[in-house]
C-alpha positions in Angstrom: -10.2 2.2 -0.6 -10.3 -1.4 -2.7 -13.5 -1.7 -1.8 -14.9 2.0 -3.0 -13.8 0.6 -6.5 -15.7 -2.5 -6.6 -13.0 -4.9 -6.4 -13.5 -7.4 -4.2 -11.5 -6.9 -1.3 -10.0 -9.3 2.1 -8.3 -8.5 5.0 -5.8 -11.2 6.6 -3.7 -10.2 9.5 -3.7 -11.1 13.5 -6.2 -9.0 16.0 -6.4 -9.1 19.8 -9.5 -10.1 21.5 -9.7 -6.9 22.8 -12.1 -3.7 22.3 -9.7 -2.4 19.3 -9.9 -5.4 17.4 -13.4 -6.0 17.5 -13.6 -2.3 16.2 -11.4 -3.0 13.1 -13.6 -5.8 12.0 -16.7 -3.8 12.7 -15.6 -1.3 10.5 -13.9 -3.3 7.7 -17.4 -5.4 7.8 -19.3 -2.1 7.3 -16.9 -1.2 4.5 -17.4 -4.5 2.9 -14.2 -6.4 3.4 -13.8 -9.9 3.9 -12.1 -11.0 7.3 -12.7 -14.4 7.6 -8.7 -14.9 7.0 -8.4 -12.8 10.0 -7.2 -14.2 13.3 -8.4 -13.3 16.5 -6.2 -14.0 19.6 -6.4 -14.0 23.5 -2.2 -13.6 23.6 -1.9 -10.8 21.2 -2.9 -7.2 21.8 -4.3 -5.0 18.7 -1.7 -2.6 18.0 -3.3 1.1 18.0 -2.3 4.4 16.1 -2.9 7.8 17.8 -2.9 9.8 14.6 -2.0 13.7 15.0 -2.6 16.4 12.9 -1.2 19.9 12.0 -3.1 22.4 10.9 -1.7 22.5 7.3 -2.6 18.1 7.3 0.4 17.2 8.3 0.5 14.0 10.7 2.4 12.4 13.3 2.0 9.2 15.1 2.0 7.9 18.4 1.7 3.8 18.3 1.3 2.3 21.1 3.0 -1.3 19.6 2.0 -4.9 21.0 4.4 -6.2 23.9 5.1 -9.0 20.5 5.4 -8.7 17.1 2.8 -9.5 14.9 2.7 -13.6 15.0 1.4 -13.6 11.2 3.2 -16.2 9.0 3.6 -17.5 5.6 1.6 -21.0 6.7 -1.4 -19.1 7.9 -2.3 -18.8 4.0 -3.3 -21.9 2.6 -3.2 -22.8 -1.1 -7.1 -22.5 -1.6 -7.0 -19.2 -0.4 -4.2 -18.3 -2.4 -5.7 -20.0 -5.7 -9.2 -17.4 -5.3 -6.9 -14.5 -4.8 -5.9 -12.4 -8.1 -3.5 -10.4 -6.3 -1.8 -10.0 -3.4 -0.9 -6.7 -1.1 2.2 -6.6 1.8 1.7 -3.3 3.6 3.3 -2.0 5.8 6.1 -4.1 5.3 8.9 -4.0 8.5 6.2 -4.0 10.9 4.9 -7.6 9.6 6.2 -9.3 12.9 7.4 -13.2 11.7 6.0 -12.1 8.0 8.7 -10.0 7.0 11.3 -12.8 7.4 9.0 -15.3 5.4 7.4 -12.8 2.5 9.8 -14.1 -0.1 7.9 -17.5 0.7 4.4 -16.2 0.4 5.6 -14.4 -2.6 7.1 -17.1 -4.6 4.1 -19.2 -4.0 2.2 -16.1 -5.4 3.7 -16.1 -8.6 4.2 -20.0 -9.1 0.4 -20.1 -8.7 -0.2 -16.8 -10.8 -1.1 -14.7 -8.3 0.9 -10.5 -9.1 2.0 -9.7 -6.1 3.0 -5.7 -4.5 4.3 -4.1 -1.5 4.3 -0.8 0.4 6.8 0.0 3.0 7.6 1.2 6.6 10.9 2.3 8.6 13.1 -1.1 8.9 13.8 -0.9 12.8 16.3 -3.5 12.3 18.2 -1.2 10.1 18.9 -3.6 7.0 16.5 -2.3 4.5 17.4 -3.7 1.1 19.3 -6.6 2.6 15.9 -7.6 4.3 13.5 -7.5 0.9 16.7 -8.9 -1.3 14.6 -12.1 -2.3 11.3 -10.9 -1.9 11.5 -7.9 -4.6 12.3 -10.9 -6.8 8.6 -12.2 -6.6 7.1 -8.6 -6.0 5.6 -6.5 -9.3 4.9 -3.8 -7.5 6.8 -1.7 -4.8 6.3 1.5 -3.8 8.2 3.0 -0.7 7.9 6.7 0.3 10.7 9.0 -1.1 12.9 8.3 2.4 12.2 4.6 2.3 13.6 4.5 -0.8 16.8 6.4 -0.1 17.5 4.0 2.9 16.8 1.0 0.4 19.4 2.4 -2.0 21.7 3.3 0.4 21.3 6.5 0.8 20.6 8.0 -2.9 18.1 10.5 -3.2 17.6 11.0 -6.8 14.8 8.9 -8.1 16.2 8.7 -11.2 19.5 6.9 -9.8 16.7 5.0 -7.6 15.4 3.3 -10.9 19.0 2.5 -11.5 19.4 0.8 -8.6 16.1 -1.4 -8.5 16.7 -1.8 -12.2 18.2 -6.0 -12.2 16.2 -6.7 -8.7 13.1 -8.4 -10.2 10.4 -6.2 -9.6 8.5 -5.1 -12.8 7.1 -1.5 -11.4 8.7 0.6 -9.4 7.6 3.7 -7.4 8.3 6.8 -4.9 6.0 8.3 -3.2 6.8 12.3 -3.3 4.5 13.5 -1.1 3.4 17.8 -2.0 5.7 16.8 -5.1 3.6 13.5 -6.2 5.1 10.2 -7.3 7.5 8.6 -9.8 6.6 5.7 -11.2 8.7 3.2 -13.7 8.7 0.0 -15.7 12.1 0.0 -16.5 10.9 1.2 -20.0 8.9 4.6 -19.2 9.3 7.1 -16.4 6.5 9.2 -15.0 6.4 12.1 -12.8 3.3 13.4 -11.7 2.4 15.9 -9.5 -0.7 15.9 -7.1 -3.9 16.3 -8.6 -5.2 18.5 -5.5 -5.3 22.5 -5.1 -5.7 24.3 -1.7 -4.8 22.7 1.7 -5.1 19.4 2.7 -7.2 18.6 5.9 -5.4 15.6 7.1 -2.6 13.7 4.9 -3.2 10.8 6.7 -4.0 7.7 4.3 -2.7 9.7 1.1 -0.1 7.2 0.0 -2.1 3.9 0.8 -4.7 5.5 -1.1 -2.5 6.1 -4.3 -0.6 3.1 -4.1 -4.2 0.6 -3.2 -6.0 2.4 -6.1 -2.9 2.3 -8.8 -2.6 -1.4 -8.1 -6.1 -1.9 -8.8 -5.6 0.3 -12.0 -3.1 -2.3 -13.0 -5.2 -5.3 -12.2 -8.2 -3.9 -13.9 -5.3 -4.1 -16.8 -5.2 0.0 -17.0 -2.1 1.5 -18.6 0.8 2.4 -16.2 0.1 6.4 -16.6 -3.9 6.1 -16.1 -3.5 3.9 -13.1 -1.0 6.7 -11.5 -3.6 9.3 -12.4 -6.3 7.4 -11.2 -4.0 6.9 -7.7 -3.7 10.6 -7.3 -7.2 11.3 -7.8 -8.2 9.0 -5.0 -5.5 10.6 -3.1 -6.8 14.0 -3.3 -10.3 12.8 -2.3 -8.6 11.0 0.8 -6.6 14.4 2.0 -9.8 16.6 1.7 -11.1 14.8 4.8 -10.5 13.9 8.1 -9.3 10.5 8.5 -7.2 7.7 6.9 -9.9 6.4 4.3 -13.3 8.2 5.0 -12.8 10.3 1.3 -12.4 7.3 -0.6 -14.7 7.7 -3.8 -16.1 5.0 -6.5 -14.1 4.6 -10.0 -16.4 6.6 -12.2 -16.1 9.2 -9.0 -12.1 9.6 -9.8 -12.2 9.8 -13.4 -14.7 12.4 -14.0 -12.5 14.2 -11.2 -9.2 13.2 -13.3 -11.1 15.1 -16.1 -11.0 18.1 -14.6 -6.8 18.2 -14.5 -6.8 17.1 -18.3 -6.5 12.8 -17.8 -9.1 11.1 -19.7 -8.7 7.6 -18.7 -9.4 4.2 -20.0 -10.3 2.6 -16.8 -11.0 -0.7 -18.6 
């Protein structure tokens, strides 16, 4: 999606030497992403998504998970890299392997070298949600957990409004829901937005919708685009994404998403 936008885009994580792996390169490669941070490994086996979908675009999955967790750590990003990197993107937080216990680390050395930092969000199997991110969402700008996410992070709140409350003295500088049909919240602290999908008719596959928002509002506020356009701009390129089959394969360029935005009354300042 980063790369449909122009930004300049790498990929750093831990593959297995193994057919799925070389196919995730091969693909990232054709889309133009960098993954020479990427490491390749005999004793690790690529972990693979078998992604099912209903006929309204609703999706389930079936992961077939690696025998170990993901052996990706804090050391395995150098300062150089760090230094030619203007920002920095955790996803799929919880399912990090040895990165999820060492992201405050990464994080703070983020942010001491001026690197903005964000982070999306999965289930926390160990069960300790907020208690796990306590010092990272003190280096993290961004964060944008799905609506359920959330509620586990707050302890079981619901309201998004009492959310905001909660994340309020944490450190992070924007915070977000993802809402799904009903859209997304997003928050400085200062202002509060709600805004509903920018999408009509039925979606042909969900899959990919909220990496899409949250990868293309981040770049919004890179680019240095206000905190509403960037949201617009995020659900723009999430209505592309759930018009297709597949977790990325509607992804569209910048000038692409605003003259779409247009059409539901945005005029953006894309920067």
């Amino acid at each position: 999606d980063l790369t449909r936008l122009g930004a300049k885009t790498g990929f750093l994580s831990v593959l297995g030497n193994d057919a799925w792996g070389k196919s995730v390169l091969a693909d990232l490669a054709q889309k133009g992403v960098a993954t020479s941070a990427v490491q390749v490994r005999d004793d690790f086996g690529t972990c693979v998504s078998y992604v099912l979908v209903e006929k309204n675009g609703d999706r389930h999955f079936a992961v077939n998970f690696p025998e170990n967790p993901l052996p990706l750590h804090n050391s395995d990003i150098s300062d150089e890299l760090l230094a030619s990197t203007r920002h920095i993107h955790a996803a799929s937080c919880n399912a990090l392997g040895s990165m999820d216990d060492e992201l405050d680390v990464l994080f703070r050395r983020a942010h001491e070298m001026g690197v903005t930092t964000s982070m999306d969000t999965g289930a926390d199997p160990t069960g300790r949600w907020f208690d796990r991110i306590r010092e990272t969402i003190k280096y993290c700008d961004i964060f944008f957990p799905s609506h359920y996410e959330a509620a586990a992070y707050c302890g079981g709140e619901t309201d998004v409004l009492k959310m905001k409350e909660f994340f309020r003295d944490k450190g992070v500088k924007i915070f977000g829901v993802k809402l799904g049909a009903d859209g997304v919240f997003v928050t400085d602290f200062k202002e509060d937005i709600f805004m509903k999908p920018l999408f009509t008719g039925t979606p042909v596959d969900t899959t990919g919708a909220g990496d899409a928002f949250c990868s293309t509002f981040v770049a919004g506020i890179v680019r240095g685009m206000s905190m509403h356009d960037a949201a617009a701009l995020g659900q723009a390129q999430s209505a592309h994404i759930i018009r297709t089959v597949g977790a990325n394969n509607g992804a569209v360029d910048i000038h692409t998403l605003v003259e779409y935005a247009k059409g539901y009354g945005y005029d953006l300042d894309i920067k």
